[in-house]
C-alpha positions in Angstrom: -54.5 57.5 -9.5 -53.4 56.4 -6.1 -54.7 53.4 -4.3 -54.7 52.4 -0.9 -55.5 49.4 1.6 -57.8 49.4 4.6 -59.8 46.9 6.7 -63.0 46.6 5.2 -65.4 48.0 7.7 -69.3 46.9 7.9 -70.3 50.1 6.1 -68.3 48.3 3.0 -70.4 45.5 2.6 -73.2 47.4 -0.1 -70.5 48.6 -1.4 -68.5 44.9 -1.8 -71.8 43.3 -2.8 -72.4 45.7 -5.8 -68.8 45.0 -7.1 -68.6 41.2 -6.3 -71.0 39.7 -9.7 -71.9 36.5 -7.7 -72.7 38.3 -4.9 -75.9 39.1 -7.2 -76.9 35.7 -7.7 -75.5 34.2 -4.9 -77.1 34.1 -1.4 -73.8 32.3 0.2 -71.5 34.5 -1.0 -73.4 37.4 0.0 -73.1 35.8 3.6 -69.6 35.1 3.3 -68.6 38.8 2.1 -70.5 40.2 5.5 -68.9 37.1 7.9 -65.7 38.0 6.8 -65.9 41.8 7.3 -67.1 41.3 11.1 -64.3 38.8 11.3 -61.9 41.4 10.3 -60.8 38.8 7.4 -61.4 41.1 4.4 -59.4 44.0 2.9 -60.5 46.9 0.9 -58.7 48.5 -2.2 -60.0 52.2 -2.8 -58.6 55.4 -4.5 -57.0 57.9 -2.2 -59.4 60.6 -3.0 -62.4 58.1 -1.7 -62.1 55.5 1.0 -65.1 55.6 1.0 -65.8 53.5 -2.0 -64.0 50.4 -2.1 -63.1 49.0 -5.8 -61.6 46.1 -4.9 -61.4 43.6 -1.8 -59.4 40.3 -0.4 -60.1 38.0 2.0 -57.3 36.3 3.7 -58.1 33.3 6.6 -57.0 30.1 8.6 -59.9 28.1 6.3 -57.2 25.5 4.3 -56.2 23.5 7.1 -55.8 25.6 9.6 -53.0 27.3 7.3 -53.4 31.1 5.7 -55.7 31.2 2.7 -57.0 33.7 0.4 -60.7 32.3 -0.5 -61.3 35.6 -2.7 -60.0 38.6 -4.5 -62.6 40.8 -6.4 -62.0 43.4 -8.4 -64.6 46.0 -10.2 -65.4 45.0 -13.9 -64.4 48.6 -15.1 -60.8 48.4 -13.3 -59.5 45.1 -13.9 -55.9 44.4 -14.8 -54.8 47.6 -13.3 -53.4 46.5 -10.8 -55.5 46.5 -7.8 -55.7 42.7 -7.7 -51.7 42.8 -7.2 -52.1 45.4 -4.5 -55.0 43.6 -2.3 -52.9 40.3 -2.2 -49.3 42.1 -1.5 -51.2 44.1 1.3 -52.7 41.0 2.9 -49.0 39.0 2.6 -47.1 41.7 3.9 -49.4 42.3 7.4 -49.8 39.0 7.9 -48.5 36.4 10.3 -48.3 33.9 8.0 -45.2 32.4 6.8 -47.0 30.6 3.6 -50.4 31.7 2.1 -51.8 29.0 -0.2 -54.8 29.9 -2.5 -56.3 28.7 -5.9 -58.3 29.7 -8.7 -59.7 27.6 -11.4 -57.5 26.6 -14.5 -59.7 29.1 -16.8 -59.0 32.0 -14.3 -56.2 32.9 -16.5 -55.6 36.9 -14.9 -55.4 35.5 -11.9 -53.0 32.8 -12.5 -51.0 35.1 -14.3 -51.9 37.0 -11.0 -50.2 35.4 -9.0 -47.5 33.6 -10.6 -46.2 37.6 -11.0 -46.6 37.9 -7.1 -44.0 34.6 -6.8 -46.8 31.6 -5.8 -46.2 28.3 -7.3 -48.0 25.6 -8.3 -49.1 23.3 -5.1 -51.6 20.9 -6.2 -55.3 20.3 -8.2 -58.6 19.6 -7.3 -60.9 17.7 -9.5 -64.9 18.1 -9.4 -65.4 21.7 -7.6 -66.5 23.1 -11.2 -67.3 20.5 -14.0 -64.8 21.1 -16.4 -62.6 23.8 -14.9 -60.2 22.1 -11.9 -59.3 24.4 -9.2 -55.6 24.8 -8.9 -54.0 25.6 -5.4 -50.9 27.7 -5.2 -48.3 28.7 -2.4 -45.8 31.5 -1.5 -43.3 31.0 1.2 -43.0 34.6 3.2 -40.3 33.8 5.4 
C-alpha cells in the first residue's frame, strides 16, 4: 500500500476524531484536534487510493517554549506499527522551519519511544506528576 501526507483540512476532523480513542472520552482533545486543523498545525496520513480517509495524523507547533513541538501522533488501532507513525513525523521534520523539534511521550509509550529513537531523537529531559505513575519523557532532534 502506498501512503501519503497532506494538511489535514476541516473535512478531516470526523474522520480524526473517530481514529483518535481519547477523542471519545475526551471533550479537550476533541477541541484540540479541530484548533489545530484551522491552525494548519496538523498533518494527515492516508492511503493513496483515498485521501479522503485519513488513518493517521500529527500535530507539529511553537507550544514548548516557543520552540517546535509535536504534542500528538495518532495512528488507527488496526494499522499500528506499520509504519505510518514514522511517516507523519518524518513529513512534519522535513517541511518544517525548525532546526530542533522536541516532543515526549510517557515512559510506558514504548512504540513510540522505540518511535522515535529509530527517527534519531534523544533523550532531553523528564517530567514528574503529568500521569501518576508513568513520567512523561521529552526528546530532541537537531535538523540542521
Amino acid at each position: 500500500m502506498s501512503r501519503q501526507v497532506r494538511r489535514a483540512i476541516l473535512g478531516d476532523i470526523e474522520s480524526l476524531l473517530q481514529i483518535d480513542p481519547v477523542a471519545g472520552r475526551d471533550d479537550s482533545r476533541r477541541k484540540y484536534i479541530a484548533r489545530a486543523v484551522r491552525a494548519g498545525e496538523c498533518w494527515v496520513v492516508y492511503e493513496k487510493n483515498d485521501p479522503g480517509g485519513p488513518i493517521g495524523y500529527g500535530c507539529l507547533d511553537r507550544s514548548f517554549f516557543g520552540e517546535w513541538f509535536i504534542p500528538l501522533v495518532v495512528v488507527s488501532s488496526e494499522i499500528r506499527r506499520s509504519g505510518a507513525g514514522r511517516q507523519i513525523v518524518s513529513y512534519m521534520e522535513r517541511h518544517s522551519s525548525a532546526e530542533k523539534i522536541f516532543t515526549s511521550t510517557n515512559v510506558s509509550n514504548l512504540p513510540m519511544r522505540r518511535l522515535l529513537e529509530g527517527l534519531g531523537y534523544q533523550h532531553s529531559g523528564r517530567v514528574e506528576n503529568l500521569d501518576p505513575g508513568d513520567p512523561e519523557l521529552v526528546f530532541v532532534k537537531f535538523l540542521s
